[in-house]
N, C-alpha and C positions, 0 to 999 in steps of 0.2 A: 390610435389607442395608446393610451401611457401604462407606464408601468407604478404599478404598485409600490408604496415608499416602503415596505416591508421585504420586498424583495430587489429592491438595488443594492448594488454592491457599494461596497464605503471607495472604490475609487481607487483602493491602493491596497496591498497586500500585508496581511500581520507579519507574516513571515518571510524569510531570505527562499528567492528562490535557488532551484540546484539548478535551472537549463538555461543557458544564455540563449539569445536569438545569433543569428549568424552576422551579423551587424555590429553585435556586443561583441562576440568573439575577436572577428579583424579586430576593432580597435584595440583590445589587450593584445593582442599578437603586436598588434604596430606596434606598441609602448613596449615590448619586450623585446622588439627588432626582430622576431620570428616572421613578419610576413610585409610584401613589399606588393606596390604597385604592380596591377598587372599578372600576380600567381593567381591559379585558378581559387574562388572561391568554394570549390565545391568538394570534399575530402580534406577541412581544415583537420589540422590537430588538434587532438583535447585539451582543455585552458580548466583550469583550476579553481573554484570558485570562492574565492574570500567572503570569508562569511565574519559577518563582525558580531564581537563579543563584548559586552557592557563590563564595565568593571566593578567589579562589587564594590561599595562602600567601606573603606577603613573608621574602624571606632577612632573619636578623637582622644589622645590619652588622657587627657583631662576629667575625660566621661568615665575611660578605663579606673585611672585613680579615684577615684569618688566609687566605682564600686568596690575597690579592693580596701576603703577602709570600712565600710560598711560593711562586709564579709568580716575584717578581724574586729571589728566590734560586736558583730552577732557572735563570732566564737569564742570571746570571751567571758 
């Protein structure tokens, strides 16, 4: 029986998750030299979760200046 295309999920997550699997953990441990061959996997330490942030758009000043004559033109 198939699933309904209404109720699939898109595959991939909108947002950043907060819970790594313990798979993802070791390897950021490895890359910070916190965890080596061989330690128990089980009781890892807590890892930190980078969460990425877009950067906002800067106006380009050229956009800026073309308002700011248009403002001392209206106020005059």
């Amino acid at each position: 029986m198939s699933i309904h295309r209404s109720l699939k999920s898109s595959g991939a997550l909108s947002r950043q998750r907060s819970v790594l699997t313990r798979t993802e953990r070791i390897k950021i441990l490895e890359d910070h030299e916190r965890w080596k061959e061989g330690d128990p996997v089980l009781g890892l330490p807590k890892v930190k979760v980078a969460r990425v942030r877009l950067a906002k758009k800067k106006k380009e000043k050229a956009e800026e200046g073309e308002v700011a004559e248009v403002v001392t033109k209206a106020t005059k």
